[in-house]
Biopython code that builds the backbone (N, CA, C, O; Angstrom):
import numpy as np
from Bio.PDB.StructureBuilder import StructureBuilder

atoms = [
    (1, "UNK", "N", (28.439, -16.588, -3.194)),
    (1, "UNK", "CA", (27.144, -16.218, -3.725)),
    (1, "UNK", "C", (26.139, -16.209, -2.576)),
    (1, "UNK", "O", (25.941, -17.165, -1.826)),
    (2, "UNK", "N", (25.542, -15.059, -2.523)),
    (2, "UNK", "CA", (24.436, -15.105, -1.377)),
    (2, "UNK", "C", (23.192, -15.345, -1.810)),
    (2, "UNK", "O", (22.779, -14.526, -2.632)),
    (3, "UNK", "N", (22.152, -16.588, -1.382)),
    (3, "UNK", "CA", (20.802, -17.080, -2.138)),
    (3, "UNK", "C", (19.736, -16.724, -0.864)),
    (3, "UNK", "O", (19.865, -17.171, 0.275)),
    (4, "UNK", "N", (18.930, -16.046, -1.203)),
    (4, "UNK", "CA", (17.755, -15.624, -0.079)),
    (4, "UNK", "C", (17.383, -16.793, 0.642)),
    (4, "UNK", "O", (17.213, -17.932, 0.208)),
    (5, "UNK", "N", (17.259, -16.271, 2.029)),
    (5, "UNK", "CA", (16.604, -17.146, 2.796)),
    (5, "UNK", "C", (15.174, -17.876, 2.463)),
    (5, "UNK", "O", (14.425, -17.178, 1.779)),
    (6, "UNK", "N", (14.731, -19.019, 2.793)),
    (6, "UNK", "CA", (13.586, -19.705, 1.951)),
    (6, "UNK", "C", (12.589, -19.307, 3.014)),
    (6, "UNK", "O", (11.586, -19.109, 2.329)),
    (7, "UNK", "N", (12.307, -19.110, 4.044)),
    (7, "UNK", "CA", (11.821, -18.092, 4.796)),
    (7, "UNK", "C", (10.622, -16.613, 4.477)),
    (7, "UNK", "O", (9.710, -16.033, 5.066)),
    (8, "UNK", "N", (11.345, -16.540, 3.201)),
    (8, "UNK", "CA", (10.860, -15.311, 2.696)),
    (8, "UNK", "C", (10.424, -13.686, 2.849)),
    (8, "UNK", "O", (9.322, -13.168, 3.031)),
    (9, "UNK", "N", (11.671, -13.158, 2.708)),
    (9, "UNK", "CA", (12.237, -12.126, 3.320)),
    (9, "UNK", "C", (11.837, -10.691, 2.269)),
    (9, "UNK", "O", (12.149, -9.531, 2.538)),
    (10, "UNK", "N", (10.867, -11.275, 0.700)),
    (10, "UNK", "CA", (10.483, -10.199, -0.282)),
    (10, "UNK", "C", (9.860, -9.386, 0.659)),
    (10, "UNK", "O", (8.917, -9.494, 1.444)),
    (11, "UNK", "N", (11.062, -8.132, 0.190)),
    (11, "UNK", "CA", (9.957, -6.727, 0.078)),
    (11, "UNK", "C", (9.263, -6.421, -1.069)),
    (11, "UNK", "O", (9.608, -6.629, -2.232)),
    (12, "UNK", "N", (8.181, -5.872, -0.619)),
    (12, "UNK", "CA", (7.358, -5.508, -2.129)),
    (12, "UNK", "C", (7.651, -3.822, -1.769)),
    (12, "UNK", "O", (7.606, -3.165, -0.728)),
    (13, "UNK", "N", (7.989, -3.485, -3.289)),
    (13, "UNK", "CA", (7.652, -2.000, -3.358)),
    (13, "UNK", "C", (6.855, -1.574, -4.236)),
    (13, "UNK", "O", (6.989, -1.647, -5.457)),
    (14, "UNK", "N", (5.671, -0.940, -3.406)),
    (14, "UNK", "CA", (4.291, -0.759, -4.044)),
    (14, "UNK", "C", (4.017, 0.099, -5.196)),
    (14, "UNK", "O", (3.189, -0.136, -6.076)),
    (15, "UNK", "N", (4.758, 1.079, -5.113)),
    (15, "UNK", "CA", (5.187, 2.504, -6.037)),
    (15, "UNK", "C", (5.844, 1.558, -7.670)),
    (15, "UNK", "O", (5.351, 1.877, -8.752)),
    (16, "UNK", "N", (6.875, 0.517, -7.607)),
    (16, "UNK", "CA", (7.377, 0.113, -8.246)),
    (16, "UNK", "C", (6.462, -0.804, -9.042)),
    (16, "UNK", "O", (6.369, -0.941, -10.262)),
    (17, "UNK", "N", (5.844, -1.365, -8.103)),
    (17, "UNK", "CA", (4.603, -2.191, -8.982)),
    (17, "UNK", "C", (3.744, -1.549, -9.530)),
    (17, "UNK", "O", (3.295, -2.047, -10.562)),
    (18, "UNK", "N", (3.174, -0.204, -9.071)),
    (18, "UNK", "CA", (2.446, 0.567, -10.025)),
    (18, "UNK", "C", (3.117, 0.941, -10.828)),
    (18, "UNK", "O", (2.832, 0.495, -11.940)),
    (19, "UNK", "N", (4.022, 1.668, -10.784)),
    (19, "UNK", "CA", (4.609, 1.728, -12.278)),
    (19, "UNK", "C", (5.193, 0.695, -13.348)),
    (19, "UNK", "O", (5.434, 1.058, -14.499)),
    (20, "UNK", "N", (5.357, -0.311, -13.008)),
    (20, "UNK", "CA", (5.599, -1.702, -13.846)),
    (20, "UNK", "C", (4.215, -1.876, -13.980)),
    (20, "UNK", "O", (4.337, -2.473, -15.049)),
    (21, "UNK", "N", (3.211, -1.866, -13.836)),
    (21, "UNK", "CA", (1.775, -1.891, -14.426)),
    (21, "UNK", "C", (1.443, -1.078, -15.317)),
    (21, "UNK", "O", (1.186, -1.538, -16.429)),
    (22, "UNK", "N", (1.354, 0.311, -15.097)),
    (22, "UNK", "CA", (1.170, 1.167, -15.674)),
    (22, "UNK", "C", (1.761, 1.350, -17.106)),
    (22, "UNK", "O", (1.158, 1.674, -18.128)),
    (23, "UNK", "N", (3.210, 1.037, -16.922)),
    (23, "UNK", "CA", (4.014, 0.716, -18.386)),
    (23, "UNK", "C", (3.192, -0.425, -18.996)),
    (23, "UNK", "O", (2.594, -0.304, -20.065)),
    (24, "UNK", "N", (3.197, -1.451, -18.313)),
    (24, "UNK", "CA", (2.559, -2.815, -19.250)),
    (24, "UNK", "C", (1.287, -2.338, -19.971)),
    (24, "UNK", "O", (1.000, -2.880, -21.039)),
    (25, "UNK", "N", (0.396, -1.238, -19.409)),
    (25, "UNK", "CA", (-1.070, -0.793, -19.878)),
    (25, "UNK", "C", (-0.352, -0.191, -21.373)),
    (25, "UNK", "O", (-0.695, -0.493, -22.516)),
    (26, "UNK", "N", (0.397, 0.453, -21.085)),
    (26, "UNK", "CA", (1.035, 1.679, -21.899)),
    (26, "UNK", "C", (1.116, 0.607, -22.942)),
    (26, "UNK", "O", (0.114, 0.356, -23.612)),
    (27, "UNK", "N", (2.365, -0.118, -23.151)),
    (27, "UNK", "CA", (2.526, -1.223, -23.780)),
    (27, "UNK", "C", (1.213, -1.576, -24.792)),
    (27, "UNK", "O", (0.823, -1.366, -25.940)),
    (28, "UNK", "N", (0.950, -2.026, -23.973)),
    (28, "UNK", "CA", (-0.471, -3.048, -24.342)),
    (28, "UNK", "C", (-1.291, -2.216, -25.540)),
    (28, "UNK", "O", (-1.724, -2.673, -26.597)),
    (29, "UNK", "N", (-1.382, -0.520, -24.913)),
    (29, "UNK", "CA", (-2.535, 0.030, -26.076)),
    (29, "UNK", "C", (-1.524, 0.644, -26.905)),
    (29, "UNK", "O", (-2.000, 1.409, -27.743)),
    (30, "UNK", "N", (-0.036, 0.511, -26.916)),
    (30, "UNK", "CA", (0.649, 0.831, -28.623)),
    (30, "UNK", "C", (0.554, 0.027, -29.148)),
    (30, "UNK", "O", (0.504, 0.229, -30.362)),
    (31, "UNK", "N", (0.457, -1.481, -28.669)),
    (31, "UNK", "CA", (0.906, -2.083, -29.603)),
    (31, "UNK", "C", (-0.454, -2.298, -30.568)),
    (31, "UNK", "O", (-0.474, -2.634, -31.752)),
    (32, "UNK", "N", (-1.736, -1.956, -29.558)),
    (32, "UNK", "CA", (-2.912, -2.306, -30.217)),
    (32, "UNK", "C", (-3.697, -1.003, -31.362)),
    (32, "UNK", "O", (-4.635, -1.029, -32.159)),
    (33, "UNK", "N", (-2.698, 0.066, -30.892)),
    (33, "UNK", "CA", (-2.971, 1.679, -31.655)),
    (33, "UNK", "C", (-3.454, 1.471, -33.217)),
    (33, "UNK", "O", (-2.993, 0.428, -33.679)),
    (34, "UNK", "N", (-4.012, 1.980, -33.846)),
    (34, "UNK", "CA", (-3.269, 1.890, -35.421)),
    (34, "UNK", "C", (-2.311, 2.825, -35.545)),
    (34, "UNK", "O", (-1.481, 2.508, -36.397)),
    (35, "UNK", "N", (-2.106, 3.871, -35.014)),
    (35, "UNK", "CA", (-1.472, 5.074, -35.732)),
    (35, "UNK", "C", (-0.221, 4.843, -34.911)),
    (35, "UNK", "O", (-0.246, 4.326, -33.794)),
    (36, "UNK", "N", (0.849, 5.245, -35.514)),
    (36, "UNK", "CA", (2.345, 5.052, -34.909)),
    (36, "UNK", "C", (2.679, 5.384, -33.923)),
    (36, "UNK", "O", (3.735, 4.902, -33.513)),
    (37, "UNK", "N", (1.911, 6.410, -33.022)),
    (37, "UNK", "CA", (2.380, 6.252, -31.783)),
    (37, "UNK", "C", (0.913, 7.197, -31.264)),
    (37, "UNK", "O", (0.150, 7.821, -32.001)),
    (38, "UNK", "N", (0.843, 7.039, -29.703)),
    (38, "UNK", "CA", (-0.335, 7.241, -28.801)),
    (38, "UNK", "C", (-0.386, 8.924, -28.592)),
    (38, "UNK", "O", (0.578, 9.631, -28.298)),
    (39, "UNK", "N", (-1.741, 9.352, -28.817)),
    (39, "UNK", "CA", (-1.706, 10.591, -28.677)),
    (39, "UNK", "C", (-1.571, 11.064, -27.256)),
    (39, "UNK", "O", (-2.269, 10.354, -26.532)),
    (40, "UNK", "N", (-1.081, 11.782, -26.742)),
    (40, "UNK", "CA", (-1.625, 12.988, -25.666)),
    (40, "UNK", "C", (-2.690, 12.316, -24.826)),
    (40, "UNK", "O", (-2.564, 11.831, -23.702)),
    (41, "UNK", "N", (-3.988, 12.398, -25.756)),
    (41, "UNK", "CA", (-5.420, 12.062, -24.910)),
    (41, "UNK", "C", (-5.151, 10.827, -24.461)),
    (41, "UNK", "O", (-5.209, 10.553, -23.262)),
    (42, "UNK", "N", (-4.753, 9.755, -25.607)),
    (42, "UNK", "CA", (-4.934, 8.283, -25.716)),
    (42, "UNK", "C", (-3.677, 7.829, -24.368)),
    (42, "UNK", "O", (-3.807, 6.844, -23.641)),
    (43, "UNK", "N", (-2.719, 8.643, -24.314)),
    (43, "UNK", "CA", (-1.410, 7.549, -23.021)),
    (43, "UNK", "C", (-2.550, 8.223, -21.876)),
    (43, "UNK", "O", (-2.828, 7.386, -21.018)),
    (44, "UNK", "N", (-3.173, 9.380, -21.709)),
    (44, "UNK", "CA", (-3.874, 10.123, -20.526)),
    (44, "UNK", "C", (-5.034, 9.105, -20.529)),
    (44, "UNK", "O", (-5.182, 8.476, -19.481)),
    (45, "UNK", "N", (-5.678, 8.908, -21.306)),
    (45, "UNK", "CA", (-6.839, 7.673, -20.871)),
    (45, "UNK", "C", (-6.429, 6.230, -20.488)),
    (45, "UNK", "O", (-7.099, 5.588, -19.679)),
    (46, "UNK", "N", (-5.490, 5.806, -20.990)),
    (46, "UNK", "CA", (-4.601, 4.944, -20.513)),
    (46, "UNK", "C", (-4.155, 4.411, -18.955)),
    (46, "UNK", "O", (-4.166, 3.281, -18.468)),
    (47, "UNK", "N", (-3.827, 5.505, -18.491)),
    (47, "UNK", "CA", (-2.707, 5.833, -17.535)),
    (47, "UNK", "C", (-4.243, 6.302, -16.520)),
    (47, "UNK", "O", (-4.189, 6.159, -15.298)),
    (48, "UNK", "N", (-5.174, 6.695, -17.003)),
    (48, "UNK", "CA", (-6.242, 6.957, -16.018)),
    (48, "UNK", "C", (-6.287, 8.487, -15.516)),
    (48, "UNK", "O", (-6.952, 8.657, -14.493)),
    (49, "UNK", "N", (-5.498, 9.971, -16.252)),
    (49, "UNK", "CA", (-5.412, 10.779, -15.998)),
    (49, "UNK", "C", (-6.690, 11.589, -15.477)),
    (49, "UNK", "O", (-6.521, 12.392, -14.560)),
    (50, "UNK", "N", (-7.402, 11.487, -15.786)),
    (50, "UNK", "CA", (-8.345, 12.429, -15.986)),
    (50, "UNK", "C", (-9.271, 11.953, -14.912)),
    (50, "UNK", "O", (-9.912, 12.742, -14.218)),
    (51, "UNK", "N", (-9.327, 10.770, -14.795)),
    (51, "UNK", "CA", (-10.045, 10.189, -13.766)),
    (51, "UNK", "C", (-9.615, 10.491, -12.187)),
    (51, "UNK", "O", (-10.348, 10.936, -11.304)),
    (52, "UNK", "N", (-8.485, 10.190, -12.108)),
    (52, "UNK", "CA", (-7.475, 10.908, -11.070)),
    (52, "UNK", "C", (-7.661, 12.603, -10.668)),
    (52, "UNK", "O", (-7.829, 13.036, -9.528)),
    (53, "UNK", "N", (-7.597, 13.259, -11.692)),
    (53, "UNK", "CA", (-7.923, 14.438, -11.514)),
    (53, "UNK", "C", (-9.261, 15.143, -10.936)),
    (53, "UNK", "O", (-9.419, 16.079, -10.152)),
    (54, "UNK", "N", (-10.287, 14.189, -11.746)),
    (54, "UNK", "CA", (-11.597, 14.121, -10.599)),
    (54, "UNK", "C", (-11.475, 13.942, -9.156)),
    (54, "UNK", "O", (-11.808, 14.533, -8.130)),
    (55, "UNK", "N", (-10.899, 12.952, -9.482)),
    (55, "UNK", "CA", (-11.112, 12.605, -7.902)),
    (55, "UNK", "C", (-10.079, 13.301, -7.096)),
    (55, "UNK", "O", (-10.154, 13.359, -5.869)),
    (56, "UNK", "N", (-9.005, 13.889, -7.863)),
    (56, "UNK", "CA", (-8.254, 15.037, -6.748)),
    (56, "UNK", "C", (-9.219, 16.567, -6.616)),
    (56, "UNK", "O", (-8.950, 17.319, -5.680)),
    (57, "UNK", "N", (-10.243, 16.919, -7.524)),
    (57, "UNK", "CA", (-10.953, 17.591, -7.128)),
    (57, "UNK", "C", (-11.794, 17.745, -6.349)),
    (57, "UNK", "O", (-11.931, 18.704, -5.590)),
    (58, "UNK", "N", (-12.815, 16.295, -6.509)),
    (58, "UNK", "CA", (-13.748, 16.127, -5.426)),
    (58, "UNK", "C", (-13.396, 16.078, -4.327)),
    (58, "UNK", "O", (-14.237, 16.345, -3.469)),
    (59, "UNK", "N", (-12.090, 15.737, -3.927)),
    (59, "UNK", "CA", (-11.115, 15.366, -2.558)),
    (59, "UNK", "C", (-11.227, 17.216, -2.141)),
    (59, "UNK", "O", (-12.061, 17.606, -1.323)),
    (60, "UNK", "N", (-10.603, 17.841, -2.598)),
    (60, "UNK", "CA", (-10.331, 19.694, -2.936)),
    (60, "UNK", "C", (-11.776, 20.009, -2.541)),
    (60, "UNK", "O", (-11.844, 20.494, -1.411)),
    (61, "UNK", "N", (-12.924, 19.868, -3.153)),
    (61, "UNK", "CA", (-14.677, 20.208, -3.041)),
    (61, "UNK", "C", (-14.168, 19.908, -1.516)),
    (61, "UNK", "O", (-13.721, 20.744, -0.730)),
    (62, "UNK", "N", (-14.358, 18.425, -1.280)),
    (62, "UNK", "CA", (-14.588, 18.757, 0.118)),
    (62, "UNK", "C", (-14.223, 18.992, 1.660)),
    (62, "UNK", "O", (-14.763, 19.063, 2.764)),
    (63, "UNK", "N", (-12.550, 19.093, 0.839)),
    (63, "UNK", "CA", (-12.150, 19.847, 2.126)),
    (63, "UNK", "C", (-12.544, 21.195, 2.319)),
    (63, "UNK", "O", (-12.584, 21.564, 3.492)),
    (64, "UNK", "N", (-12.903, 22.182, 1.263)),
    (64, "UNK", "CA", (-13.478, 23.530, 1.469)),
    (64, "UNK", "C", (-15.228, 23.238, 2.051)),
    (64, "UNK", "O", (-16.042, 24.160, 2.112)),
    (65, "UNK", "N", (-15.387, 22.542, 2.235)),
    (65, "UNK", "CA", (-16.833, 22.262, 2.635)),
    (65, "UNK", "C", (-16.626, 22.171, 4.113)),
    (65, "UNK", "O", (-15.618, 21.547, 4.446)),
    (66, "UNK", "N", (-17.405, 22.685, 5.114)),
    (66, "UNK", "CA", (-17.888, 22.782, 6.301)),
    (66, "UNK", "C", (-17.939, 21.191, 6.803)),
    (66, "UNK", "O", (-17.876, 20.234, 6.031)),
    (67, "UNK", "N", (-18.067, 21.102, 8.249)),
    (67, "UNK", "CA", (-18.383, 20.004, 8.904)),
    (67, "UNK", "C", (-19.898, 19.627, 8.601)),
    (67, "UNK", "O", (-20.271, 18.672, 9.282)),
    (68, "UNK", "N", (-20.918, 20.176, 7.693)),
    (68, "UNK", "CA", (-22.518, 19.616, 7.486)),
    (68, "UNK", "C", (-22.693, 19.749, 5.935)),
    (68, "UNK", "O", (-23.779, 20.091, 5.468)),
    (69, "UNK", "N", (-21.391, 19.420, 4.985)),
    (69, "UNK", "CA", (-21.426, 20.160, 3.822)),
    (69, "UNK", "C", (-21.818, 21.326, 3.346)),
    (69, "UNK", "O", (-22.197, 21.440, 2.180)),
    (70, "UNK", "N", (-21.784, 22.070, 3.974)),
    (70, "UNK", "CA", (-21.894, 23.676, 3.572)),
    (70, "UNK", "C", (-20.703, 24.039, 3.208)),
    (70, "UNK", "O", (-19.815, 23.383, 3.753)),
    (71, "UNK", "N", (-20.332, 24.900, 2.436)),
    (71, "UNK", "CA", (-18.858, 26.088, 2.244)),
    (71, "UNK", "C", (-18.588, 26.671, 3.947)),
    (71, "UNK", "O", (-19.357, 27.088, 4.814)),
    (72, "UNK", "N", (-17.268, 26.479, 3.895)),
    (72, "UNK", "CA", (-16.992, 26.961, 5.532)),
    (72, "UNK", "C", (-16.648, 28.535, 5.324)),
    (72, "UNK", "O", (-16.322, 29.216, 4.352)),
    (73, "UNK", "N", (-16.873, 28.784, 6.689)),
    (73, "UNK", "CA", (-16.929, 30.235, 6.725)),
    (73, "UNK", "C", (-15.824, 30.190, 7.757)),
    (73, "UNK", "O", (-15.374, 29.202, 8.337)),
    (74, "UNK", "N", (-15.401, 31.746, 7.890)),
    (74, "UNK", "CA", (-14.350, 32.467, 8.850)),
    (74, "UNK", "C", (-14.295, 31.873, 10.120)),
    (74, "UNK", "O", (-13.248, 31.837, 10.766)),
    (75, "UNK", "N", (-15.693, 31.258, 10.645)),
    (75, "UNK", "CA", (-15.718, 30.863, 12.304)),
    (75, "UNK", "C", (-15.487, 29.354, 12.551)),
    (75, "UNK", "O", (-15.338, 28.824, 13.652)),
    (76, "UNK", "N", (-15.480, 28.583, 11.001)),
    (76, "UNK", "CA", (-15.557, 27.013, 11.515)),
    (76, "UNK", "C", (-14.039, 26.906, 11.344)),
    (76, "UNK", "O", (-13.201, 27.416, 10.601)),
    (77, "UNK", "N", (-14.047, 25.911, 12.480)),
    (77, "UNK", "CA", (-12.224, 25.258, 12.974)),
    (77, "UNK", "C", (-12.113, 24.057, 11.953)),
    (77, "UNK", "O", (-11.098, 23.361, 11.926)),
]
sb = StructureBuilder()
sb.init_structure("model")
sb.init_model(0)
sb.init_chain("A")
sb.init_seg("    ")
for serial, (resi, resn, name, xyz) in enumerate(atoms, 1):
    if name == "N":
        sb.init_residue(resn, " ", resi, " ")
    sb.init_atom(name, np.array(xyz, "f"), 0.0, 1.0, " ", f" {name:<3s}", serial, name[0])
structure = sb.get_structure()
């Protein structure tokens, strides 16, 4: 039997912990739902969809924006 060094050698995998969170949220608002299972909107507000999506837009806004926030044109690098 091999027992980890006491040393402490945990990797964390970060991806894995968000999604073991994310389920527990999930969790958390069926069990608190009334209706038998979570709509569409309700796992997306949950899960933080929409919020995310903002902010992948505003990210999008301003990479098309110039080095002084202006819209870039043909000549800026």
């Amino acid at each position: 039997m091999h027992v980890a060094p006491v040393g402490g050698t945990a990797v964390q995998d970060h991806v894995a912990l968000a999604e073991i969170e994310l389920c527990g949220d999930l969790i958390i608002a069926a069990s608190a739902a009334l209706e038998d299972r979570l709509s569409l909107a309700s796992i997306d507000e949950v899960l933080k969809v929409t919020e995310e999506r903002a902010r992948g837009e505003h990210a999008a806004d301003d990479r098309d924006r110039g080095p002084v926030g202006r819209p870039r044109s043909a000549g800026d690098a």
